[in-house]
BALOBA-1460 file (C-alpha; in Angstrom, 3 decimals):
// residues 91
<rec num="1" residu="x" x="2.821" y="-10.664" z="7.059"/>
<rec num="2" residu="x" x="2.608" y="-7.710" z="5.152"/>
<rec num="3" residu="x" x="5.085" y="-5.601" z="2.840"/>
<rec num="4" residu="x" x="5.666" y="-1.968" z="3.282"/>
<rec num="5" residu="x" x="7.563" y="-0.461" z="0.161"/>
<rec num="6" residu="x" x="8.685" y="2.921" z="0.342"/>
<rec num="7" residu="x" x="9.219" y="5.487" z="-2.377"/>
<rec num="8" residu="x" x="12.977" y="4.867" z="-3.117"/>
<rec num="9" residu="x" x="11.810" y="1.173" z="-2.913"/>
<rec num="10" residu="x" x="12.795" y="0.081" z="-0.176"/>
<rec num="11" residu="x" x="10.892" y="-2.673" z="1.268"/>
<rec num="12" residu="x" x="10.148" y="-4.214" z="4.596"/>
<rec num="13" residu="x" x="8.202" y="-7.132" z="6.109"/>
<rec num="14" residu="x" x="5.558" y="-5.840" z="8.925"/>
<rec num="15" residu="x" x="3.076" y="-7.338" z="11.133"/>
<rec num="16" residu="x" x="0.025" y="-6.069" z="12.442"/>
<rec num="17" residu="x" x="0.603" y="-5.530" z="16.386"/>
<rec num="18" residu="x" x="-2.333" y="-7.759" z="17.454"/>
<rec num="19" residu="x" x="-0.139" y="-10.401" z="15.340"/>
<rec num="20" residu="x" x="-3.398" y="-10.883" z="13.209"/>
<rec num="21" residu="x" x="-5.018" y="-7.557" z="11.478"/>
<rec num="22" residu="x" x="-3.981" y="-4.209" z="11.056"/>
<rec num="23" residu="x" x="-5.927" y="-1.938" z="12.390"/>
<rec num="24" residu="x" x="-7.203" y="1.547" z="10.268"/>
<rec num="25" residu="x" x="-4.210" y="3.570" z="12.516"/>
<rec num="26" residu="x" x="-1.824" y="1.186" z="12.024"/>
<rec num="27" residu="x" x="-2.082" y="1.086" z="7.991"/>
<rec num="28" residu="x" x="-2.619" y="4.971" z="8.618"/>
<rec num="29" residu="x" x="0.760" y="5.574" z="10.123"/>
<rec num="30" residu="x" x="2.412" y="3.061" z="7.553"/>
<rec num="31" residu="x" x="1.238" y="5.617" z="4.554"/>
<rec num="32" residu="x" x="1.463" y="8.417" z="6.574"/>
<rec num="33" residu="x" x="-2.253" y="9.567" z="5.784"/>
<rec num="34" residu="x" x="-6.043" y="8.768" z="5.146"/>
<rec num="35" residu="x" x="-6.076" y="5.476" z="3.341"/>
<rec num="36" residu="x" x="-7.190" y="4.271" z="0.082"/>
<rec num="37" residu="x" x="-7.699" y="0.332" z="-0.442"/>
<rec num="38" residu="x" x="-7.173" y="-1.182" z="-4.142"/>
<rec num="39" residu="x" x="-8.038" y="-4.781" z="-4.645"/>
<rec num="40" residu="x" x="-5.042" y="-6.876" z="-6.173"/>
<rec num="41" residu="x" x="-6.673" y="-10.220" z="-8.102"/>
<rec num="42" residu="x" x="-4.348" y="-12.336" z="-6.140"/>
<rec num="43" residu="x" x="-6.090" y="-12.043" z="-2.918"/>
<rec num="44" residu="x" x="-4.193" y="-9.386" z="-1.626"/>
<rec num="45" residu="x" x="-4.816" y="-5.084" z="-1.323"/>
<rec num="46" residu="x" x="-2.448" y="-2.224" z="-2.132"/>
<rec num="47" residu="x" x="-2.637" y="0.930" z="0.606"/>
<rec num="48" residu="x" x="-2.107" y="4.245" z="-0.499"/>
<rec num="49" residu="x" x="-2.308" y="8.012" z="1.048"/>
<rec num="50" residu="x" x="-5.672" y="8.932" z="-0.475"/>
<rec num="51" residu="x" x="-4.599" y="12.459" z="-0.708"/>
<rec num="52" residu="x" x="-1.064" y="11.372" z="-1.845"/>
<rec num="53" residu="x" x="-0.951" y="12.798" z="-5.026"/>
<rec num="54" residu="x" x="-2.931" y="16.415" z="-3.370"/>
<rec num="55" residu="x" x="0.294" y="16.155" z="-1.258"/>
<rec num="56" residu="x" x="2.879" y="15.982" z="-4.104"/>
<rec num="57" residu="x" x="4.100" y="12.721" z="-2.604"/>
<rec num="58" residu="x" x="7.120" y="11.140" z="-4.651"/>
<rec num="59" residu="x" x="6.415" y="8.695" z="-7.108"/>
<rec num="60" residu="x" x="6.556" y="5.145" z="-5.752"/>
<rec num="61" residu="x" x="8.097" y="2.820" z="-9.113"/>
<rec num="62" residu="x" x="8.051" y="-0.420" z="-7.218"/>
<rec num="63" residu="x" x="4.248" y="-0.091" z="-6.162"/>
<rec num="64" residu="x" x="3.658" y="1.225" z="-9.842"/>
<rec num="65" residu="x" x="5.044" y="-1.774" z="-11.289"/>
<rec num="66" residu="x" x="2.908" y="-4.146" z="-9.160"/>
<rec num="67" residu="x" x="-0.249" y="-2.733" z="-9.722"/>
<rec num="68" residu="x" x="0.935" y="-2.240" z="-13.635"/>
<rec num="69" residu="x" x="1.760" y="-6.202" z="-13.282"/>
<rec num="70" residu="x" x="-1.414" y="-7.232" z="-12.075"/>
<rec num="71" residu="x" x="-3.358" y="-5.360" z="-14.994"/>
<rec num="72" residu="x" x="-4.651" y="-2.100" z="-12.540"/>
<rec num="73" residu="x" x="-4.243" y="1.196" z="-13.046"/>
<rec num="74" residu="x" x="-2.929" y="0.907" z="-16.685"/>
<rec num="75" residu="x" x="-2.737" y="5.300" z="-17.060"/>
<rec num="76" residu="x" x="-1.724" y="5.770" z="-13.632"/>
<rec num="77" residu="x" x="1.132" y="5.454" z="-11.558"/>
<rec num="78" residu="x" x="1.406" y="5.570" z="-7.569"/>
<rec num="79" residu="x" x="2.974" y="7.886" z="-5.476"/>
<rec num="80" residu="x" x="3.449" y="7.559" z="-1.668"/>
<rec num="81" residu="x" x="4.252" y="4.799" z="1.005"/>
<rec num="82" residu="x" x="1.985" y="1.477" z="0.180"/>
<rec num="83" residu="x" x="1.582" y="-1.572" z="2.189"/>
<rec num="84" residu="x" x="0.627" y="-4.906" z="0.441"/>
<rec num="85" residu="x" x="-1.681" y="-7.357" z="2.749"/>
<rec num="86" residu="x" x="-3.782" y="-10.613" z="2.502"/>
<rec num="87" residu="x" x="-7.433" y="-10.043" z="2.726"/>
<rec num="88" residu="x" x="-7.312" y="-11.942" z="5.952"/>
<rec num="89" residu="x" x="-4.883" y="-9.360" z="7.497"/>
<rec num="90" residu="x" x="-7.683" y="-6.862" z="7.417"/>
<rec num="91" residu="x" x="-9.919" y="-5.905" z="9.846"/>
């Protein structure tokens, strides 16, 4: 299971539709865009609209905050639809 979080942080458990890994369209449509992968230490990644911030996306607090957390991106911030996974949700 995976979380989507949008940007007014709204968040939402999803599932890949082979019920195992997401596919590259699948974590596509959830960001709405090409992807970019960061690695979380915990095992998991963070999804992001490469060209999110080329696209003025709005600014995305929650995902901020978890990457912030976790000690990544520490003059950054995220803006954009994410989607947390395992590693083994990844194809």
């Amino acid at each position: 299971m995976a979380t989507y979080i949008s940007t007014s942080g709204f968040e939402l458990d999803v599932f890949p539709n082979n019920g195992e890994k997401f596919t590259l369209e699948e974590l596509q449509k959830l960001v709405n865009g090409y992807i970019e992968r960061i690695a979380m230490p915990n095992g998991q990644a963070m999804y992001i609209n490469e060209e999110c911030k080329l696209n003025d996306l709005p600014w995305n607090s929650r995902a901020t905050t978890i990457l912030k957390l976790h000690g990544l991106i520490p003059n950054d911030y995220i803006v954009g639809d994410v989607v947390i996974l395992s590693n083994e949700e990844e194809d």
